[in-house]
GUMAR-852421 format. One record per residue: residue in one letter; x, z, y of N, C-alpha, C in turn. Coordinates in pm, whole numbers, plus 50000, padded with zeros to 5 digits. Atoms other than C-alpha are relative to their C-alpha. Example, Ala and Ser with C-alpha at 12.3 -4.5 7.8 and 13.67 -1.06 7.14 Angstrom:
residues 2
A500895000049881512305078049550500905000050120/S499184999449881513675071449894499235007350109/
end
This chain:
residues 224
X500395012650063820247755331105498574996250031/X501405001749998816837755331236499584980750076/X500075013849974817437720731441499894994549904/X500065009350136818247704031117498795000249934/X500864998550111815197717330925498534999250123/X501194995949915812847709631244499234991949944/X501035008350098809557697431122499265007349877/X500455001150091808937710130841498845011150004/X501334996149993805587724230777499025009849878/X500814993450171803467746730514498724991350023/X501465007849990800787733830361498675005350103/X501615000949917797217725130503499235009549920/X500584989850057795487759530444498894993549896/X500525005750128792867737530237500394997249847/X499074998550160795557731629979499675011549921/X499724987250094795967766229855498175000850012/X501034999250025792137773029932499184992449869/X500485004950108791057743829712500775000949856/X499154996550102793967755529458499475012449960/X500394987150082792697789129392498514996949959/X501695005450025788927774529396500254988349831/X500305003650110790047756429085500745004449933/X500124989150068791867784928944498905005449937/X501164994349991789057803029000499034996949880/X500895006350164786857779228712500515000249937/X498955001350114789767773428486499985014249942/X499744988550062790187809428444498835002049920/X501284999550116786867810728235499794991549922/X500185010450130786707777028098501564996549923/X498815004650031790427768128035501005009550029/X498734987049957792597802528042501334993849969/X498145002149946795777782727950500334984350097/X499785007249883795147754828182500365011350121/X500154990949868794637779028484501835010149970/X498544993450000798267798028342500904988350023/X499205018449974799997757128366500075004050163/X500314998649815798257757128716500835007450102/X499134993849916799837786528837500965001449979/X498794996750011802917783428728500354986750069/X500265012649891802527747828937500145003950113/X499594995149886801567766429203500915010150035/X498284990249934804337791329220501064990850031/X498935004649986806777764229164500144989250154/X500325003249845805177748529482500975010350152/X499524989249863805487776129718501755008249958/X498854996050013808807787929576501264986250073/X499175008549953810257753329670499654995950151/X500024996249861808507756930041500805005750078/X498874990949927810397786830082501304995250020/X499165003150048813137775029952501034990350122/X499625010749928813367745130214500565005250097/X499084994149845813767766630517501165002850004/X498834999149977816667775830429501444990349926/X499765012750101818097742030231499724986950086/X499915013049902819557712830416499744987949903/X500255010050134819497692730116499565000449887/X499955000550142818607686629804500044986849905/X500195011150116818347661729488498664994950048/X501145007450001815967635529492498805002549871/X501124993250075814887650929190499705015449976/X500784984649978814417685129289498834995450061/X501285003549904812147668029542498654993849891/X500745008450076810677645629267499205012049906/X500714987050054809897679329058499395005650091/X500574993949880808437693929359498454987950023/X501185008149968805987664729447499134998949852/X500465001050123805097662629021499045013249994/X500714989450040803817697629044499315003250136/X501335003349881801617690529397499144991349949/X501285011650060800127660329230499375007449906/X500624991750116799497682828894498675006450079/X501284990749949797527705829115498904993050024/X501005012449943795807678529294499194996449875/X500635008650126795207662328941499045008749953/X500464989050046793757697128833498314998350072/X501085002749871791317693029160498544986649962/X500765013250008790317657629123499284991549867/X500305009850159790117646928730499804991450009/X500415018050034789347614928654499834995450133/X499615003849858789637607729016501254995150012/X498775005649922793317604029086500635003349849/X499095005050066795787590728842501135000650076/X498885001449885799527589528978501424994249855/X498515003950045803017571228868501065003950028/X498284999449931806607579428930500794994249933/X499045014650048808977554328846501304999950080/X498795002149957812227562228959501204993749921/X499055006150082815707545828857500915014249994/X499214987449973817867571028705501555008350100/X499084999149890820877564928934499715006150127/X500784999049860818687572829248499825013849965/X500554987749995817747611029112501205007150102/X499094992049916821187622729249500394999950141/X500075004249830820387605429631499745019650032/X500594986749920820687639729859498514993850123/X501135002149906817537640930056499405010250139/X500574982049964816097665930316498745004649943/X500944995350040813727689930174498254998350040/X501044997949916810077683830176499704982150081/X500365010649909810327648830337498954991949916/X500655010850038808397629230073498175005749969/X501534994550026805277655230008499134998550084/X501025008849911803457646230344499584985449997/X499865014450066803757611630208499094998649916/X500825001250108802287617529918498215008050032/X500904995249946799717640230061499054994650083/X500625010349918798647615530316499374990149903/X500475010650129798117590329966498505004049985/X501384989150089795687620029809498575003650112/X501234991249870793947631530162499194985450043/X500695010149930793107599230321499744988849884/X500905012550073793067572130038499285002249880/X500884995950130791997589529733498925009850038/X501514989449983789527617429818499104995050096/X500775005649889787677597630076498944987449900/X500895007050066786697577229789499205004649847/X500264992450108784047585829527500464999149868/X499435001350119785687567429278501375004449976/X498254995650022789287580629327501074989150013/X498915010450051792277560429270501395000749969/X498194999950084795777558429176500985000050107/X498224998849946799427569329325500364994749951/X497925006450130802607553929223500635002450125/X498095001949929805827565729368501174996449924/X498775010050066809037544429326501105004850039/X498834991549952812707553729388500734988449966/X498235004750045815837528629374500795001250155/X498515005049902819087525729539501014990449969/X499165010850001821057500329647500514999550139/X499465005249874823287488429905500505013450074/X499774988149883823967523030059498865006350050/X501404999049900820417525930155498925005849827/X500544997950084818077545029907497834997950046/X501215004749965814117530529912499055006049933/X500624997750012811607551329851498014998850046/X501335008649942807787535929839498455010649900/X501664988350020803927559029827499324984850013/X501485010449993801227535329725499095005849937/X500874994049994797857539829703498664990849951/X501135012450019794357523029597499045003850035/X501204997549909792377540829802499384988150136/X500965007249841790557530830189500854995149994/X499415011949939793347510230284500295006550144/X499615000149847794487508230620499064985850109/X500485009949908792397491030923500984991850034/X498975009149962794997474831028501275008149969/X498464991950004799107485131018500515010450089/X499784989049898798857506731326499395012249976/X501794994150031795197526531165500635015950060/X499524985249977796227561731365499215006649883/X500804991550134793467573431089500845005249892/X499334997650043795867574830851501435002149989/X498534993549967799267583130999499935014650011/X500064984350007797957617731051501445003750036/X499214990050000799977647731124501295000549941/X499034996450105801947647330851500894989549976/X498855006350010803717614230868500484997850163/X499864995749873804077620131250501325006950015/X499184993150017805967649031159501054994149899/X498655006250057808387630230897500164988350075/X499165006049888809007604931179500985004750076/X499334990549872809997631031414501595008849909/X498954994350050812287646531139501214989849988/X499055007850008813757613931045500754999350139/X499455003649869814547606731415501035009749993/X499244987349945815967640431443501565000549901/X499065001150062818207638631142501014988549977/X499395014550010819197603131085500364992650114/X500555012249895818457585331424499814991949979/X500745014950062817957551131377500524995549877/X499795004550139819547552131024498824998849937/X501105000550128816327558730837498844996050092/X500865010249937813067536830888498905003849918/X501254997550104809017546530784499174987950010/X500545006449978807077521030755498374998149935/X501035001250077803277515030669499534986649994/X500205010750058801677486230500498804995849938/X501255003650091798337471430339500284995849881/X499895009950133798367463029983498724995149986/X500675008850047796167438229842499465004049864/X501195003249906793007437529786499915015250116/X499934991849886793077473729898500825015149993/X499304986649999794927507329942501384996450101/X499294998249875797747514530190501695006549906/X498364999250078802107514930078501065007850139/X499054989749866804207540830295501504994949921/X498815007550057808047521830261501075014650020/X498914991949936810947549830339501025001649987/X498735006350060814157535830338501065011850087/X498674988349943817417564530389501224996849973/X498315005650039821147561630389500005010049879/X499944995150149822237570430053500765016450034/X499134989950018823787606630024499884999749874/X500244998550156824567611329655501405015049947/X498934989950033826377643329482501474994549930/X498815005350004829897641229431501115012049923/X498904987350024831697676029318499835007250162/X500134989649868832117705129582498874999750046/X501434995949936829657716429808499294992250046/X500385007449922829147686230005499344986749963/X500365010550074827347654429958501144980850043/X499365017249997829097614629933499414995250091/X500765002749893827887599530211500794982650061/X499565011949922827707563830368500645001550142/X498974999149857829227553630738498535008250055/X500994995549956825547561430854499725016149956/X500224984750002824977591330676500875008150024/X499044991749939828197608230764499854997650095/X500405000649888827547599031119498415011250014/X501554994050015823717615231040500805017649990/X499774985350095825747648530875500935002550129/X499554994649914828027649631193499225003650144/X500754994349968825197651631380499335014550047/X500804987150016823807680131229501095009949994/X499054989749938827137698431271500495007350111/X499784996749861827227695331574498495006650064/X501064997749983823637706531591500155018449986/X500014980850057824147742531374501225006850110/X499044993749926827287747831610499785005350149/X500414997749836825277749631888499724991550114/X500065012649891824717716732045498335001550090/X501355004049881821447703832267498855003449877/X501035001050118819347701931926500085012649929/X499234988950078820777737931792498295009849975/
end
């Protein structure tokens, strides 16, 4: 299954560095913050592991997963970064691949919020409709120079291009965006998979086309 799960990435050794660096204070000023924290960060790296071997999951396993990266972050930054999640509850049971939306959000925190001294605010959104589930990262940080700004495509949404391609092909679409007056909106629209009973997930014409794919991938194909 390693075609299917290509891409995916551990964190940017700074993460955990600046995660134990504010352990590190908590544990003297705030001993049951710093026990929160790490039970944040375990539930982090337990759902890392987790991915490699996990073609799918819930949109809200993922959504618990990104809640307890921002926590940390939030831990980091204080009164710096604020964050929203606003999903519809129909949309938690979209299957997703593991891991796709935390470089997303990470890209929000790295480039538009910590770059500024005053901080600023996340919001991630979630609905579905139409077959197509829309997931949107906004931000009120730097902004984007323009819609192309390589500055902020970084690495990390590079690499969830290259996954989408790989999994979806031209079903799923990333897109970046300026909001007004300023901060930068990552769009990421997927064919719906949603749970259904048995092992497998419900799937549109696109995403069953996407899932025969990847069968033909683990069986040994060109992408295997």
């Amino acid at each position: 299954a390693g075609g299917f799960r290509v891409g995916i990435k551990c964190f940017r050794p700074h993460f955990l560095f600046n995660a134990l660096n504010v352990l590190s204070n908590l544990i003297h000023t705030d001993p049951r913050k710093a026990e929160d924290l790490t039970e944040e960060l375990a539930a982090v790296f337990r759902y890392t592991l987790d991915a490699t071997r996990t073609e799918w999951v819930s949109l809200e396993d993922e959504l618990r997963f990104v809640t307890s990266y921002l926590r940390i972050e939030k831990a980091r930054f204080e009164r710096r970064l604020s964050y929203v999640i606003d999903t519809e509850p129909q949309s938690k049971t979209v299957r997703i691949p593991p891991m796709i939306l935390q470089p997303i959000v990470e890209n929000a925190v790295r480039h538009g919020i910590a770059s500024r001294i005053e901080g600023g605010a996340v919001r991630l959104s979630a609905e579905s409709a139409g077959g197509r589930l829309v997931l949107v990262v906004e931000d009120s940080g730097s902004g984007l120079k323009t819609e192309d700004d390589s500055g902020r495509q970084g690495i990390g949404l590079s690499n969830v291009r290259d996954r989408l391609k790989h999994i979806y092909g031209d079903g799923a679409m990333l897109q970046l965006s300026v909001v007004e007056p300023i901060g930068t909106r990552v769009t990421l629209t997927l064919p719906v998979f949603s749970e259904c009973g048995g092992t497998g997930p419900c799937a549109t014409k696109e995403a069953a086309a996407a899932a025969a794919v990847y069968r033909y991938a683990r069986a040994g194909g060109p992408d295997a």
